[in-house]
C-alpha positions as CSV (number, residue, x, y, z in Angstrom):
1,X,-40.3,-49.1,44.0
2,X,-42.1,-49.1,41.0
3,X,-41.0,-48.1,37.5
4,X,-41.8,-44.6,35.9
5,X,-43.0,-43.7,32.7
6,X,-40.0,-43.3,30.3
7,X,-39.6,-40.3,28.9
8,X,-39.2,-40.4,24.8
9,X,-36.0,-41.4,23.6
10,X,-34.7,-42.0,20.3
11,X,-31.5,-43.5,18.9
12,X,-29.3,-42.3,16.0
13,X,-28.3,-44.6,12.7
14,X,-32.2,-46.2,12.1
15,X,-33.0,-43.3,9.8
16,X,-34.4,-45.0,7.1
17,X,-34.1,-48.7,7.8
18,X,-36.8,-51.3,8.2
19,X,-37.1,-53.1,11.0
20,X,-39.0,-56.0,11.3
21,X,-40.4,-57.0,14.8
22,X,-42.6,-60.3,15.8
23,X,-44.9,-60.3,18.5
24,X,-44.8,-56.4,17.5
25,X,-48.1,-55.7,18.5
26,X,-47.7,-55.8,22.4
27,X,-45.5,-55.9,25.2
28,X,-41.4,-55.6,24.6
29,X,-41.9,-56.1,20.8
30,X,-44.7,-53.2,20.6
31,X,-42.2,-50.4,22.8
32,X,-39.4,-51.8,20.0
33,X,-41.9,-51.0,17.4
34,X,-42.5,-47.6,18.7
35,X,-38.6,-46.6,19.4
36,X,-37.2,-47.9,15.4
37,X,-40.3,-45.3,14.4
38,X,-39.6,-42.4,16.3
39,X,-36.0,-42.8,15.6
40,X,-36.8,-42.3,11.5
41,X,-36.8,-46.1,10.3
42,X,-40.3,-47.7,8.5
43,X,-41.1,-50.4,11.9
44,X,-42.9,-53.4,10.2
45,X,-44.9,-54.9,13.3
46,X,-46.1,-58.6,12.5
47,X,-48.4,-60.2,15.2
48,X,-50.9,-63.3,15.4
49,X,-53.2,-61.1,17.0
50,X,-55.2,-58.3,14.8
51,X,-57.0,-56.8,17.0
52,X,-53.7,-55.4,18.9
53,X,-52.2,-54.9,15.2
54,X,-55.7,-52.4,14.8
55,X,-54.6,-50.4,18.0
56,X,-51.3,-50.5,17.0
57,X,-51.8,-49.1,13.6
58,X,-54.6,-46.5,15.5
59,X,-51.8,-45.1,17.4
60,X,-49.1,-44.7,15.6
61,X,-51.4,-43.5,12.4
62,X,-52.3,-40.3,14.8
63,X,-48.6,-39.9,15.9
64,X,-47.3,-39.7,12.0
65,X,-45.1,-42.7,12.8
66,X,-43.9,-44.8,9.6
67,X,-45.0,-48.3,11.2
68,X,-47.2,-50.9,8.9
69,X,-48.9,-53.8,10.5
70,X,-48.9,-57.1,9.3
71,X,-50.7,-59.9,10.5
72,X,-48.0,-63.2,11.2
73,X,-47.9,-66.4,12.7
74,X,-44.2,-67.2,13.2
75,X,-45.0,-71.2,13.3
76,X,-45.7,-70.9,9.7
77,X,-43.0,-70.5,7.1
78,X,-45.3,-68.9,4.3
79,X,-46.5,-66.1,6.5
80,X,-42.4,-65.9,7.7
81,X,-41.6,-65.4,4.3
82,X,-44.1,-63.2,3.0
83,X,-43.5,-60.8,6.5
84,X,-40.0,-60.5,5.8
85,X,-40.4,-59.8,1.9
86,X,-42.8,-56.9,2.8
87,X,-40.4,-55.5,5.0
88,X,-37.7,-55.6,2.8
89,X,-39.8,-53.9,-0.2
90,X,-37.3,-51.2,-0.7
91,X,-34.2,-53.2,-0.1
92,X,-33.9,-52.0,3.0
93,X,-34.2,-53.7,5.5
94,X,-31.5,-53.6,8.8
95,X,-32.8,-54.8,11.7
96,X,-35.1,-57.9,13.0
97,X,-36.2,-58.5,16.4
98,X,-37.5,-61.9,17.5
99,X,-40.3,-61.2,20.3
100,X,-42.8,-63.3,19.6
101,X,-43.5,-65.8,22.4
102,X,-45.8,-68.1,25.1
103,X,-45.0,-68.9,28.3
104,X,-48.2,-71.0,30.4
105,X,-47.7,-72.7,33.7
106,X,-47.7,-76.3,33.1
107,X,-46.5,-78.9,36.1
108,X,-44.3,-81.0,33.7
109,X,-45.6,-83.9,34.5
110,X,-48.6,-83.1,32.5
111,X,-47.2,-81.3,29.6
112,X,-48.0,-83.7,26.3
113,X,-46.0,-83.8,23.3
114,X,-48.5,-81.4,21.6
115,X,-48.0,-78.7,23.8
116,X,-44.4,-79.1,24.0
117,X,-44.4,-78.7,20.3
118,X,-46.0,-75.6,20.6
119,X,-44.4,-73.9,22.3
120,X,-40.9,-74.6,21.0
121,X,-42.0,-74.2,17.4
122,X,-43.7,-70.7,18.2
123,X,-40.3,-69.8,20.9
124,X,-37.7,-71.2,18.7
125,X,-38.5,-72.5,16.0
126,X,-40.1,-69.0,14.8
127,X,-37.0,-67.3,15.7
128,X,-35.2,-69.3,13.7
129,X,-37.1,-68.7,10.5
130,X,-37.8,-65.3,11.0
131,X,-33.8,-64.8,11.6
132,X,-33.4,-67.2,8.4
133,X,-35.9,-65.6,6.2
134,X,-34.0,-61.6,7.6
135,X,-30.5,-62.4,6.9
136,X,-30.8,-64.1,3.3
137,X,-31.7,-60.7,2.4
138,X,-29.0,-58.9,4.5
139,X,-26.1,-60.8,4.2
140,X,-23.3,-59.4,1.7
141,X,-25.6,-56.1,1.4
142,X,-23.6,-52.9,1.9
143,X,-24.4,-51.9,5.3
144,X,-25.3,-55.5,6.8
145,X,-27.3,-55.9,8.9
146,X,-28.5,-56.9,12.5
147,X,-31.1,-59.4,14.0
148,X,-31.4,-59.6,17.8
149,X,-33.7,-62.1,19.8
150,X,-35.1,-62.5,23.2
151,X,-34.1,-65.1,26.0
152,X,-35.4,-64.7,29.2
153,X,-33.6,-64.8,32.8
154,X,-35.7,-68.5,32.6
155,X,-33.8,-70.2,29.8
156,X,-30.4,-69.4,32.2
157,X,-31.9,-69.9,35.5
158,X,-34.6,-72.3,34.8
159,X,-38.2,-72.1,36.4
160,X,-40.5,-74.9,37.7
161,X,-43.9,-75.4,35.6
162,X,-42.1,-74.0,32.5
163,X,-39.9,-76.7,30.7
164,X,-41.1,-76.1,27.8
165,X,-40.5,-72.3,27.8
166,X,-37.3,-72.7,29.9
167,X,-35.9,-75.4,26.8
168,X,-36.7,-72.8,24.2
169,X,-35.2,-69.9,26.2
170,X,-32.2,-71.5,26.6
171,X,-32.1,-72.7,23.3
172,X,-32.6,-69.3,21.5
173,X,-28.9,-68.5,23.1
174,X,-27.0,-71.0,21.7
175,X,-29.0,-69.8,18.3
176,X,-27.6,-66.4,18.5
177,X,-24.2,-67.7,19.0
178,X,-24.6,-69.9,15.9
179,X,-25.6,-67.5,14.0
180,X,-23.3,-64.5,14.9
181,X,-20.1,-67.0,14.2
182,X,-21.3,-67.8,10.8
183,X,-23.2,-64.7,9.5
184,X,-20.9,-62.1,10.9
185,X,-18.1,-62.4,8.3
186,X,-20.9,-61.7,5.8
187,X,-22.2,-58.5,7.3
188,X,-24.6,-59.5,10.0
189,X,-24.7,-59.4,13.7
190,X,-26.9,-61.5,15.6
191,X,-27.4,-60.7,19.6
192,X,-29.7,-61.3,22.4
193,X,-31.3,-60.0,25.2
194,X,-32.7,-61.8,28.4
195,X,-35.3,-60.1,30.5
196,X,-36.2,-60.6,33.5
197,X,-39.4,-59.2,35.3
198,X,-41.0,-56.6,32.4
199,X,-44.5,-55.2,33.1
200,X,-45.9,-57.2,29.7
201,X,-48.9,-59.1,29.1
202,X,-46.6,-62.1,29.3
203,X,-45.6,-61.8,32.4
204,X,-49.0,-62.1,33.6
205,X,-47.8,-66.2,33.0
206,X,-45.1,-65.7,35.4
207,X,-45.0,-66.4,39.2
208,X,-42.1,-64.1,40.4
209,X,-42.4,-63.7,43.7
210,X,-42.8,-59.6,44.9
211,X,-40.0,-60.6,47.4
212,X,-37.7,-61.6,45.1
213,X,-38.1,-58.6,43.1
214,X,-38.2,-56.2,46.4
215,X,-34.5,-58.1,46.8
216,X,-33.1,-56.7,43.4
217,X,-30.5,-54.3,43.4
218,X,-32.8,-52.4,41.0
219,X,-35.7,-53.8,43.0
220,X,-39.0,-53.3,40.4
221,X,-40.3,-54.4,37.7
222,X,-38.8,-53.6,33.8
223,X,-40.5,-51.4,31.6
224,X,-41.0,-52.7,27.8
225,X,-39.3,-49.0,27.0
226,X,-36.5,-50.4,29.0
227,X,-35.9,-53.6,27.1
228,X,-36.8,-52.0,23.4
229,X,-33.8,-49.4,24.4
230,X,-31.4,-52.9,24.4
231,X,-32.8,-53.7,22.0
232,X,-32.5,-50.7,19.8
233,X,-28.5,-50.2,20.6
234,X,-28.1,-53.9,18.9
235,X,-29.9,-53.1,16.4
236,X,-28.0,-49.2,15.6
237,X,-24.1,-48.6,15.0
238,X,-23.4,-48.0,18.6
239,X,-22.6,-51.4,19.3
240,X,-21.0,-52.2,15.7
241,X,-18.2,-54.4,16.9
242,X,-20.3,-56.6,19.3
243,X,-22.4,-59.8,18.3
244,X,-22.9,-63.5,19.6
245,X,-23.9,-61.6,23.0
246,X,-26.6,-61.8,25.4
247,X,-27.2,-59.0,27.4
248,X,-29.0,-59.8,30.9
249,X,-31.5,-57.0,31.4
250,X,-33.4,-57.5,34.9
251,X,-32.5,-54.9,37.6
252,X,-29.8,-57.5,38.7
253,X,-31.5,-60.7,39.4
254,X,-29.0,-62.8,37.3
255,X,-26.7,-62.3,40.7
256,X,-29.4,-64.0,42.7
257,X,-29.9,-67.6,40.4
């Protein structure tokens, strides 16, 4: 079975909020990008990668969308900080999503401390920032605010050649929960969401086997549309009472680990 195109769907409450998304130039973070826009809030897309940022901005010039392109490197607090001040120009920003990531095949044995650091400071340690640098301006604003990150199925289920990416998986979980306990009395929710199988550039890094996805209850690959939809009901009033929560979105293959 493979997935079909998803039709164009909007959500009610974004209309005019920011919403800043890493790794917004491509894959999940891109679709996310496109859905805060067409549902009326200014999408700030920040990305390492300006070429992608160019055909980003190319597109949604010609649709009318409200979407400004920034280049970022979520390693580096400067660029964090300056990303999430441009976003939050008009004092409004509501929403930031945390999709920037790598994931490369490595057998463990030969992963060196460099690359290890890499990883984890781009996987986590950006996601922290970036949630850091989002919710000094949101907390104790009327209105709040909400940040939401990504997991994957790996950092609950583990995969072999990925420590590094499995650790910061797993590790952006127990962030969100951190965060949700102490920012929510102040007007913030913090959530999750854990993919499994998405058609993304990223997943070209991944070894799923087609028989394990032909097993799925939902047995196909995700669409990015699919996850930025997740994504964009943490990010509106339809889940107002809900934070500290990662939602496994994967056709079912969370049943299967």
């Amino acid at each position: 079975m493979t997935a079909q195109p998803a039709p164009t769907i909007t959500l009610p409450g974004l209309e005019g909020a920011a919403v800043a998304v890493t790794g917004g130039a491509s894959g999940i973070g891109r679709a996310t990008v496109l859905l805060a826009a067409r549902s009326g809030a200014t999408a700030i897309a920040g990305d390492v990668n300006p070429q992608m940022l160019d055909e980003l901005a190319d597109l949604t010039r010609a649709e009318g969308l409200d979407v400004r392109c920034r280049q970022l490197d979520v390693r580096d607090p400067d660029s964090v900080t300056a990303f999430i001040a441009d976003a939050d120009r008009d004092g409004n920003l509501r929403g930031a999503v945390n999709s920037a990531a790598i994931s490369v095949d490595r057998p463990t044995l030969e992963v060196t401390d460099e690359f290890w650091d890499d990883v984890l400071r781009i996987n986590l340690t950006g996601t922290f920032l970036v949630a850091q640098a989002a919710a000094e301006r949101m907390v104790d604003r009327p209105g709040g605010g909400a940040i939401v990150n990504v997991s994957s199925n790996a950092g609950s289920a583990g995969r072999p050649r990925k420590a590094p990416y499995t650790s910061s998986k797993g590790a952006v979980i127990g962030l969100t929960k951190a965060l949700a306990k102490e920012w929510g009395p102040r007007g913030v929710r913090v959530n999750c969401i854990s993919p499994g199988a998405v058609d993304t550039p990223l997943r070209a890094t991944h070894t799923t086997a087609h028989d394990v996805i032909g097993n799925l209850p939902l047995p196909r690959v995700g669409t990015p549309e699919e996850l930025a939809l997740a994504i964009g009901c943490f990010l509106t009033d339809l889940t107002p009472w809900v934070t500290g929560q990662t939602l496994n979105v994967n056709g079912g293959s969370m049943m299967y680990v």
